[in-house]
N, C-alpha and C positions, 0 to 999 in steps of 0.2 A: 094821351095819357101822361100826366106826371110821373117822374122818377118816385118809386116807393108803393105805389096805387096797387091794390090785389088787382089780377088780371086770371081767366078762368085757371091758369097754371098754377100758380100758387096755390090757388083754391082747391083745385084738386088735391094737391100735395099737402098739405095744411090737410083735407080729411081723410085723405090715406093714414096718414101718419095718426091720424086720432082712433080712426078704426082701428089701425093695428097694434096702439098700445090698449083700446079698450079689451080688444080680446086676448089680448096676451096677458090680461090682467081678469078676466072673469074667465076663461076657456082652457087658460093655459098653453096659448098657440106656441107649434117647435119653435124651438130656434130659426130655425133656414127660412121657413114662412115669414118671421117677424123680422127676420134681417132685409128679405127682400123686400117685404112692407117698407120698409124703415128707408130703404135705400131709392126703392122707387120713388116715395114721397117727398124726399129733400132732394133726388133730380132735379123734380117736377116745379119743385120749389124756386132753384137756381133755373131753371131755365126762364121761369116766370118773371125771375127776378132782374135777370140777361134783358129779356122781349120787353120789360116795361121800361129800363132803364136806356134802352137803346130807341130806332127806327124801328116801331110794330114793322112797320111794312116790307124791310130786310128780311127780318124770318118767314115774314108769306112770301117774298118773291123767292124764296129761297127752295122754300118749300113747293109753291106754283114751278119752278123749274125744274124741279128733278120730277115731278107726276110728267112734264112735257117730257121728256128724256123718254122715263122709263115706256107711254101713251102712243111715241112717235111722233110726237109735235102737234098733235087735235088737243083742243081745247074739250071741257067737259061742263 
């Protein structure tokens, strides 16, 4: 994957953030709900943006290693 390319993190975070300004704009969604909306989606965003711009395969081994950890070393 090239540097800049939506990857499903983005994507997600891109429609978090859509959902949560659409209801906070027809629902009147609180505050704290719209903030964590808002906040989880541009994580999601930057993380996306981290995993394309880097070695995909870094964050899966990364990720693959700490399921061994926590599993006790079996494969799933």
């Amino acid at each position: 994957m090239k540097c800049g390319q939506t990857n499903k993190y983005t994507a997600i975070g891109i429609f978090i953030v859509g959902v949560t300004l659409l209801l906070k704009h027809l629902l009147g969604l609180p505050e704290i709900i719209c903030g964590f909306g808002m906040g989880l989606g541009i994580a999601l965003e930057f993380v996306g943006l981290i995993d394309g711009c880097r070695e995909q395969n870094r964050l899966r081994k990364f990720k693959s290693s700490i399921l061994k950890n926590v599993t006790g070393g079996s494969e799933l």
